[in-house]
C-alpha positions in Angstrom: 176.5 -140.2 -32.3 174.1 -142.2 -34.6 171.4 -140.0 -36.6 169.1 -141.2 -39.2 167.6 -139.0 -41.2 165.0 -138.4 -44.3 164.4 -136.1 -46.9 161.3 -135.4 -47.0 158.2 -135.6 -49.4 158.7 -137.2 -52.5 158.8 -135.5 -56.3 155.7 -138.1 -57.1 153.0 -140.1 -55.6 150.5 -139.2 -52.9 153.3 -138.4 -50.4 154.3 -135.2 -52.9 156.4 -132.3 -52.4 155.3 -128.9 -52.7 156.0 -126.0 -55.2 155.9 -122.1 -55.1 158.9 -119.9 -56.2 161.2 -123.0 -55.5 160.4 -126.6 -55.4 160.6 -128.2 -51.6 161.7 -131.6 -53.5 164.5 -130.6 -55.4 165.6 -127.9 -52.7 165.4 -130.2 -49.8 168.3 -131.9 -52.0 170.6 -129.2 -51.6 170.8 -128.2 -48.3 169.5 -131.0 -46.2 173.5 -133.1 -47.2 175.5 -129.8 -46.4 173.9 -130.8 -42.7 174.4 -134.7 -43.1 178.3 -133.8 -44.6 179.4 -131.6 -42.2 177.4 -133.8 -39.1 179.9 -136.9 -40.3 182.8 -134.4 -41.1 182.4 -134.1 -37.4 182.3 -137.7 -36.6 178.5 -138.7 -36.4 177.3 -141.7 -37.7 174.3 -140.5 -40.5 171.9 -143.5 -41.8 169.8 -142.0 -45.0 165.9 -143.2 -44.3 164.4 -141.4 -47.4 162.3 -144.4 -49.6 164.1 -145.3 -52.7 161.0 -145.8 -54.7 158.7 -143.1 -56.3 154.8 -142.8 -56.9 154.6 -144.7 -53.2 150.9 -143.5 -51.2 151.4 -141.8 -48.2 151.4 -144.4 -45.8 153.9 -146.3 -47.3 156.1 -143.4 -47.7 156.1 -142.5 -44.1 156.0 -146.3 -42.8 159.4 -146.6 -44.5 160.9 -143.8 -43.3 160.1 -145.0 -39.7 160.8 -148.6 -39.7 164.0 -147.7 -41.4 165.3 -145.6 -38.4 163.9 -147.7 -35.8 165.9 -150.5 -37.3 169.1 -147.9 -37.3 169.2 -148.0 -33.6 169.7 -144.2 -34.0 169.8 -141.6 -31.0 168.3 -138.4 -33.0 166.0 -138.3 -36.3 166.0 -135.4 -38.9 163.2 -134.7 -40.8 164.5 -132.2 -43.8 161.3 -130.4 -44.8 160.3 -126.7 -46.7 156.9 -125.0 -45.8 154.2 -123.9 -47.8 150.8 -122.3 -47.8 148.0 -121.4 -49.7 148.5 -117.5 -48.7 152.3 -116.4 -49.8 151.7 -114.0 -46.5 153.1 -116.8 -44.3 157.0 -116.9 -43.9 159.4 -117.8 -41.4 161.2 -120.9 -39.8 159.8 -123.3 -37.2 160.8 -126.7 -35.7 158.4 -129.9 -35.3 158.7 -131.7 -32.4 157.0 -134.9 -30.4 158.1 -134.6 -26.9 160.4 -132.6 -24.5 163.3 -134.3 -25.7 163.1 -132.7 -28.7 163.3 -128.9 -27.4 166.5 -128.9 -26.9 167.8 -129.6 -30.3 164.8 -127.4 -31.8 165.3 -124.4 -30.1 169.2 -124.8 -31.3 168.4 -125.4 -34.8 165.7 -122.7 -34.9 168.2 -120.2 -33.5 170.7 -121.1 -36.2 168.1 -121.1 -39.2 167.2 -117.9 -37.7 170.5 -115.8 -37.8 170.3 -116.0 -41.6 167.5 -113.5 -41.4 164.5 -115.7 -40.9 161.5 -115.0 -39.0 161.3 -117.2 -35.9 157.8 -118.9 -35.8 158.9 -121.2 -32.7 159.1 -124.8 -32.0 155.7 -126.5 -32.5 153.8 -129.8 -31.5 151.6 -131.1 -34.1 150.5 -134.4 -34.8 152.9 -135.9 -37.2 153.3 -139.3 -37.9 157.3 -139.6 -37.7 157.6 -137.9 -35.0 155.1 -139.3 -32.9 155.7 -142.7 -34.5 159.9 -143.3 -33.9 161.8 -144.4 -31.4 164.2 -141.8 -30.6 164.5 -137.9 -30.4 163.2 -136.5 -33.7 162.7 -133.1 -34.9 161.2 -132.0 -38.3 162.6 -128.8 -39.8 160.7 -126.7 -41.7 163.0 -123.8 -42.5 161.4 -121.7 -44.9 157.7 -120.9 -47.1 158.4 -122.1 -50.7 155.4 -120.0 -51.1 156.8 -116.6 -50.0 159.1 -114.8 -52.2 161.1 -112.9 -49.4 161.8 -116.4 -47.8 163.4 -118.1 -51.1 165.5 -114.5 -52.0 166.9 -115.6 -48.4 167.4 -119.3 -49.1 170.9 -120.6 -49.2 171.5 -124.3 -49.7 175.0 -123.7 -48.0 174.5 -121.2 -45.6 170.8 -123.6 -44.0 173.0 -126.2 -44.5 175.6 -125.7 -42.2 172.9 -123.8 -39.7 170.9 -127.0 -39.1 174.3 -129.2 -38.8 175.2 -125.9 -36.1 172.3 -126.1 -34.3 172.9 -130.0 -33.5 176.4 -130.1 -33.0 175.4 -127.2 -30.4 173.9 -129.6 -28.4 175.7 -133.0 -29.6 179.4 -131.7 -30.0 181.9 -133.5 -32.3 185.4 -133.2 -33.5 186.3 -132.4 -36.9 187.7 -135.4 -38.8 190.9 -134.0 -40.3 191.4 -135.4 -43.7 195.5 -136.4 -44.1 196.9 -135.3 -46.9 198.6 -138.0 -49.2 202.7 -137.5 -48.8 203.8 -136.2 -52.2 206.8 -137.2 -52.5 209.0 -135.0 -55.6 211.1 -137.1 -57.9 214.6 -137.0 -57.3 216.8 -135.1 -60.0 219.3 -137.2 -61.4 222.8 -135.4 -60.4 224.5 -134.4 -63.1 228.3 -135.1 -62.7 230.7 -132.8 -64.4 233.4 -134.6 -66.1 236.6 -134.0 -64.3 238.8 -131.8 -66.3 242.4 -133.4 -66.6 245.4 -131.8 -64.4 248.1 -130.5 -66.6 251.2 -131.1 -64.5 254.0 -128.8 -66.3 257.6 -130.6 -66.2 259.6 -130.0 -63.5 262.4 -127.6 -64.6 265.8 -128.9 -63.2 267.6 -127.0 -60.2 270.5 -125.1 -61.5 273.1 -125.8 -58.7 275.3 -122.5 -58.0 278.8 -123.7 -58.9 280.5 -123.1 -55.6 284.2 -122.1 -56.2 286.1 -124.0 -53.5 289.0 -121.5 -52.9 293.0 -123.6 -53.0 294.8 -123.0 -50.6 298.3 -121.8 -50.8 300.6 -124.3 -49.2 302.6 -124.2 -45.9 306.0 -125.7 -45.9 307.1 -126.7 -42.7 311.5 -127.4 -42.0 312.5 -129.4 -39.6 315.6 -127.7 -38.1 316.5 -130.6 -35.7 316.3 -132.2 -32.7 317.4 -131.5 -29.2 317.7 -133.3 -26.1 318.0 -130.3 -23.8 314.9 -127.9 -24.0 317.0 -125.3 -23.1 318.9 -126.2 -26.5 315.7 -126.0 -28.1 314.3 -122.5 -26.9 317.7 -121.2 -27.6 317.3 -122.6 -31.2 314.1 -120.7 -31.9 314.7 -117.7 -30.8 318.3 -117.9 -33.0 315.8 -118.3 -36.0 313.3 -115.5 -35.0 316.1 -113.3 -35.1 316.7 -114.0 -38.7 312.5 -114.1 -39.1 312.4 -117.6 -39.0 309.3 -118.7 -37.8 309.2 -121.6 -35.5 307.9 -124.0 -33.0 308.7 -126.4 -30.4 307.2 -130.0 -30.8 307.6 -132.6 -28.1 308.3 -136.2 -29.5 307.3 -139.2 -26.9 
C-alpha cells in the first residue's frame, strides 16, 4: 500500500512546534520513523511530505504537506503529531480524523497507543486543514500531552513507534520483507602435505636350501644262468638254484 506521510509542526516559523517537559519537534523525530520503518519493513510504499524549509507561515506549511500527498497518489495519510495545553491537567491519546473512512484506522491506532498505558481520549473530528483538505484517508495522531509530566515518563520513541505502525498494519496487513543475508563464504585452508617419509626396503636375505642327502643305492647284480627252449627246462633250473639260495627268475625273450 502507498502512505504519505508528515511530521508535523515545524522547530521555526509560524507553523511552530510545541514545548513542555519534551519538545513535540524533536520527539516527533523519534518515534514517528520507527512507524514509517517498520510500515516498509512490511512492504508499504512511505512518501515523506514534511516541508524541507524552515521559518515557512502556516499556510505554506500545511499547503505543502497537502499538495505533496495529493501528488503521491497515496491511499492513507499520517499526520505524526504530540499534544499540548495550557493546563498540564490534560493527558491522554486521541486520533484526528475527517470522515468515516478514517475510523477504522483510528480506533486501531488509538487502541495500540493505548496499551502502553495511555489514557484513551477517543477519535475526534475537528476542523483541520490536512485532513479535510487531502485526497485520501488521513488520520492525525496525537499520542501524548508534552505538557503533562505523567504522559512524557510514559513516552517511548520505540515502543509508540511500533504501536502506530500496529495499529495500521491491523487494518492494512503486510508481510515482513526478510532481509537475505550475504553468503560468507570462509577461506579455504591451504592443505598442508606431509612429505612422504622414504621406505627402507631391508635386503633380502638369501634362502639357505637344506642340503638334501640323496641316499646311493647299493647295487643289484643280476647272472644270467642261460637259456632254455623248454619251459619245463627252465622252471626245473630255478628251482635247482633256490635250493642252493639262488635267487632267480624266468624272463620270456620274443
Amino acid at each position: 500500500m502507498k502512505i504519505s506521510y508528515d511530521f508535523g509542526h515545524m522547530p521555526t516559523g509560524n507553523d511552530i512546534s510545541a514545548s513542555g517537559f519534551v519538545n513535540e519537534w524533536s520527539q516527533i523525530r523519534e518515534y514517528a520513523p520507527i512507524c514509517v520503518a517498520e510500515l516498509v519493513k512490511r512492504g508499504h510504499e512511505l512518501i515523506n511530505c514534511t516541508p524541507t524549509a524552515n521559518n515557512m507561515s502556516l499556510d505554506a506549511s500545511l499547503e505543502y504537506r497537502v499538495a505533496k500527498a495529493n501528488e503521491s497518489g497515496s491511499a492513507l495519510h499520517i499526520c505524526f503529531h504530540i499534544n499540548a495545553y495550557s493546563s498540564s491537567e490534560a493527558n491522554g491519546a486521541e486520533i484526528e480524523i475527517a470522515s468515516n473512512a478514517g475510523v477504522k484506522y483510528a480506533d486501531s491506532v488509538l487502541t495500540e497507543i493505548c496499551k502502553l498505558g495511555f489514557t484513551k481520549r477517543g477519535v475526534k473530528t475537528p476542523d483541520l486543514y490536512v485532513t479535510k483538505n487531502t485526497n485520501m484517508t488521513a488520520i492525525l495522531i496525537e499520542p501524548f500531552f508534552c505538557t503533562n509530566k505523567s504522559d512524557c515518563t510514559l513516552y517511548n520513541a520505540s515502543k509508540l513507534g511500533l504501536a502506530c505502525a500496529t495499529g495500521i498494519i491491523n487494518i492494512i496487513g503486510g508481510n515482513v520483507v526478510e532481509q537475505v543475508k550475504p553468503v560468507v563464504v570462509e577461506p579455504v585452508k591451504p592443505v598442508v602435505v606431509e612429505p612422504v617419509k622414504p621406505v627402507v626396503v631391508e635386503p633380502v636375505k638369501p634362502v639357505e636350501k637344506p642340503v638334501v642327502v640323496v641316499p646311493v643305492a647299493t647295487p643289484t647284480y643280476r647272472i644270467i644262468v642261460g637259456s632254455f627252449k623248454n619251459v619245463g627246462d627252465a622252471d626245473a633250473k630255478i628251482l635247482e638254484l633256490k635250493r642252493i639260495n639262488i635267487e632267480s627268475f624266468m624272463e620270456v625273450i620274443k
